[in-house]
N, C-alpha and C positions, 0 to 999 in steps of 0.2 A: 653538332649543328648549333649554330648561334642563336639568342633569343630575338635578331631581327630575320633569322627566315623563316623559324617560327610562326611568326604573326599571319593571321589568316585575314590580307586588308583588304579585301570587299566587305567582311563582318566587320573591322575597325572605320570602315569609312562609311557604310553602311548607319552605324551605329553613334558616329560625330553627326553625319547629316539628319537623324532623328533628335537629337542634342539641339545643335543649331536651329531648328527649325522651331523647336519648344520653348525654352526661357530667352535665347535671344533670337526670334523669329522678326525681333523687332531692326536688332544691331546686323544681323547678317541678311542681305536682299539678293533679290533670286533678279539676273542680270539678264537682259536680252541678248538673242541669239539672234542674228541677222546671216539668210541664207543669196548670197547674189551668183550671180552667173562666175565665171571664173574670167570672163572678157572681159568684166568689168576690173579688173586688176594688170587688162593687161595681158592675161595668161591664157595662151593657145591652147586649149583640150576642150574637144570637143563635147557638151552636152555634162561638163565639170561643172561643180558647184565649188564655192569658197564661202566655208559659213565663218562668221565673226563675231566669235564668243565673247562681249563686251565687258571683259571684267575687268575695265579699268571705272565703270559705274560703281561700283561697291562701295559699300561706306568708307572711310577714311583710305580710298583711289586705290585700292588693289586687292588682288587675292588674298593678302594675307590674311585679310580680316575674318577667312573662315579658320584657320589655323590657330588663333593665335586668340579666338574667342574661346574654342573648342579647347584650346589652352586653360584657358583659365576657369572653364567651364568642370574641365574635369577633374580639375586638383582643388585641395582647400588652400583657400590665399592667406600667409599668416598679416599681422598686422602692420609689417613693413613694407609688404604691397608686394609686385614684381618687380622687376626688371630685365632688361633684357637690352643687345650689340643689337647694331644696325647699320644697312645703310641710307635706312631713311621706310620703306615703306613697311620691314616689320616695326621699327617702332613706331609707328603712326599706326598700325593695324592694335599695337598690344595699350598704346597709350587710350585708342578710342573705347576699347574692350573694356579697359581699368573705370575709367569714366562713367561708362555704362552701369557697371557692377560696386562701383563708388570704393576703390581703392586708389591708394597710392602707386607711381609708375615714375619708374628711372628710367633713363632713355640714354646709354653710349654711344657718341655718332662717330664714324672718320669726320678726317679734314677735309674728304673728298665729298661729304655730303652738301647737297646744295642748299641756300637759304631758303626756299620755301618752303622745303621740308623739314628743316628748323622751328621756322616759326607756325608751321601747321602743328607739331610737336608742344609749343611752347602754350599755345593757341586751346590744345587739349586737358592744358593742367601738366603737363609732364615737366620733370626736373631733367635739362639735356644738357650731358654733360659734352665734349667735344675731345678725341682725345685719339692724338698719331692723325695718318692720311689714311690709312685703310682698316678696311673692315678688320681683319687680323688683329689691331691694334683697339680697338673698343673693344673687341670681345674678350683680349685678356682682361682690359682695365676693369669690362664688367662681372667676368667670372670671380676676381679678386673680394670685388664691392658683397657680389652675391654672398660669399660665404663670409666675410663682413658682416653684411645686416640681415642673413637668414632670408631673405627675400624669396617669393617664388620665381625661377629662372626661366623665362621667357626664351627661346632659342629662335634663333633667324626660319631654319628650315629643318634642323637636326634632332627632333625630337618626335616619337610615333604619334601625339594628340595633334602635332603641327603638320605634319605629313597627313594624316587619314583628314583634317579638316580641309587642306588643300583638296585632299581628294574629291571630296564634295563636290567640288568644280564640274569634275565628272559626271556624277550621277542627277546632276541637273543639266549638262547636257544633253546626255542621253534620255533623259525624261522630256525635254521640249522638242530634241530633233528626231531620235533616233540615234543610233549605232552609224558614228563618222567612221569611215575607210580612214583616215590618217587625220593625227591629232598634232598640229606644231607647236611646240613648247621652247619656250625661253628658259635658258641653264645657267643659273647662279651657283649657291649650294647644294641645291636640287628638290627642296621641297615639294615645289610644282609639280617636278615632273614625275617627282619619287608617288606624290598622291595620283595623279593622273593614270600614268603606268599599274602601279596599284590596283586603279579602278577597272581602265579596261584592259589591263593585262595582254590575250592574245588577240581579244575582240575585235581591235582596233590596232594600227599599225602607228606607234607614240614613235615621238620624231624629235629627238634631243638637239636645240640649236644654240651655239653659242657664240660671244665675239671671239675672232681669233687674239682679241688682247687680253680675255679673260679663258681658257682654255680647260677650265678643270674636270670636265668627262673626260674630252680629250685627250687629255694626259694623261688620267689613269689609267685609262684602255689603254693607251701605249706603254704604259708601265708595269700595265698589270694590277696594281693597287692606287689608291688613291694618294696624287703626291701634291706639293705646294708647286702653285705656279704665279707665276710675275703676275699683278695686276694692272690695270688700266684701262686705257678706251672713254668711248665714249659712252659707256653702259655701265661704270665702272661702282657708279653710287650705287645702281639696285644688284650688277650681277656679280659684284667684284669679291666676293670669295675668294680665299686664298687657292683650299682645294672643297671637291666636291664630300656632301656630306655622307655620313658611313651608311647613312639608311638608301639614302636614296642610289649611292652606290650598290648595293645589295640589290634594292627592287631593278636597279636599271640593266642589271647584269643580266637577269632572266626574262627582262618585258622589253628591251628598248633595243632596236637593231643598232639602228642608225643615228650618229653624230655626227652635227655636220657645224663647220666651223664660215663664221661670215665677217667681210672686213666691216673696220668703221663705216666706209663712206657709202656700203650699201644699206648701212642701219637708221644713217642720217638720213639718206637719201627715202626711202622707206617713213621714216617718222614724218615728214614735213609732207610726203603724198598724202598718208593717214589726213594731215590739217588743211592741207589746199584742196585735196579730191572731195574728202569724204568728214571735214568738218571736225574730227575726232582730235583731239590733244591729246596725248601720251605721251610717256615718258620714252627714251632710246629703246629699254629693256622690251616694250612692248612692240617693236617694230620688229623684232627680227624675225616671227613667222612670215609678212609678209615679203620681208627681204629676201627670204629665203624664195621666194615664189619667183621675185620680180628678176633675180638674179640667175635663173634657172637651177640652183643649188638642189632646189625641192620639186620635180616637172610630175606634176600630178597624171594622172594617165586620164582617158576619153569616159567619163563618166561619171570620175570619183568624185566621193566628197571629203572634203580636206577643212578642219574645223583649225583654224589659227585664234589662238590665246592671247588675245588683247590684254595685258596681265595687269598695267599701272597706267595712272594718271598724273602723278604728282611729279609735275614739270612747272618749270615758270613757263606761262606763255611767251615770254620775249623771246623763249629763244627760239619759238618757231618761224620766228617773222622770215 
């Protein structure tokens, strides 16, 4: 047996959200839950609810920020700071974290990253370097830097402190709402989902969604292991992993039934509802739970409650116009 199925992560996620809560209770914010009808989206099920777990509010616009403080929370940082590959919203979660904690922070982006996430980066004190078009490509140039300058290695989603911190997500769910019937999740490396899954394990019915231009559950399941797949789309800055990561492969293989693959144009379509319906700016990556709803991908049944993971916010507004 491996030392990732090993881990007992309700005690690991358990024990990051006691963490978080303590010395940066200031840096990590506990994000509103918003419970509406399921008509109000549009979707036919009778006496359904659609709650909308707001964690694109969190400090520096995403999830990551619980992962990636919890990062750094738990290791000693030596004096060359961290660093860590991105496609923009881990380094903005590890560069706010460094900030906070008063260290130094490298930041390797793709080509594919967008400017605001740039200069929200730049903005935090972070040194961003820019390097190839995809995620795959920062994360060699950053592995290299790491053992370079000894730095603490920050990881996107691939590391058990970055996992169980995600996780947290969870168990303040369940602490504001109750035990959701089904949990939709956005699938990059799998961080998210790997904490999630994690959290409520059989409790709760986690619901792996990705663009079909980024495919990496997907294709491992059809593989069998986890393999490299083609990048792109329009999700591609925050979901665009090569392949899915080893941890969250492990948890998803035992907690996560269902993957379900969704085009661009229902993701875009979906993001721009998010700002003309309901006011909310997000980024692509955080539209796909609803896509999934509005697209019948995900048909929730007559009663349920179905909790979608508003994940990010770090979008230029222009381009929702």
């Amino acid at each position: 047996m491996n030392r990732m199925q090993d881990i007992d992560w309700r005690s690991e996620i358990d024990s990051a959200s006691r963490r978080l809560g303590g010395r940066a209770g200031h840096f990590v914010r506990e994000t509103p839950l918003w419970k509406l009808p399921a008509s109000a989206f549009g979707v036919a099920a009778p006496g359904a609810e659609v709650w909308l777990k707001l964690e694109h509010l969190q400090v520096s616009g995403s999830f990551k920020a619980r992962g990636m403080m919890n990062r750094l929370l738990a290791n000693e940082i030596p004096a060359s700071g961290v660093v860590v590959a991105s496609g923009g919203n881990a380094g903005i979660a590890t560069a706010a974290a460094a900030q906070a904690l008063g260290v130094r922070c490298e930041v390797y982006l793709p080509g594919v990253s967008p400017e605001a996430k740039r200069a929200r980066l730049r903005a935090l004190g972070a040194d961003v370097r820019v390097v190839g078009e995809f995620y795959p490509d920062a994360l060699a140039a950053c592995l290299a830097r790491q053992q370079e300058s000894g730095a603490l290695l920050t990881h996107a989603y691939d590391q058990p402190e970055v996992v169980a911190g995600a996780g947290t997500l969870g168990v303040e769910i369940e602490r504001q709402g109750g035990l959701p019937d089904a949990v939709l999740v956005s699938v990059g490396g799998g961080g998210l989902i790997g904490g999630l899954a994690g959290w409520f394990q059989q409790r709760s019915r986690v619901v792996a969604l990705e663009p079909a231009t980024c495919p990496t559950l997907h294709a491992a399941r059809a593989a069998g292991e986890p393999v490299d797949v083609a990048v792109g789309g329009v999700a591609a800055d925050s979901l665009g992993a090569k392949r899915i990561g080893a941890i969250a492969w492990e948890i998803t293989r035992q907690h996560v039934r269902d993957a379900l693959l969704l085009p661009d144009d229902a993701i875009r379509a979906a993001q721009l509802w998010l700002w003309k319906e309901m006011k909310l700016a997000v980024e692509p990556a955080a539209a796909l739970p609803l896509a999934a709803l509005q697209t019948g991908a995900y048909a929730p049944r007559a009663g349920e409650k179905v909790c979608l993971i508003v994940c990010g916010a770090n979008v230029d507004p222009a381009t929702l116009a």
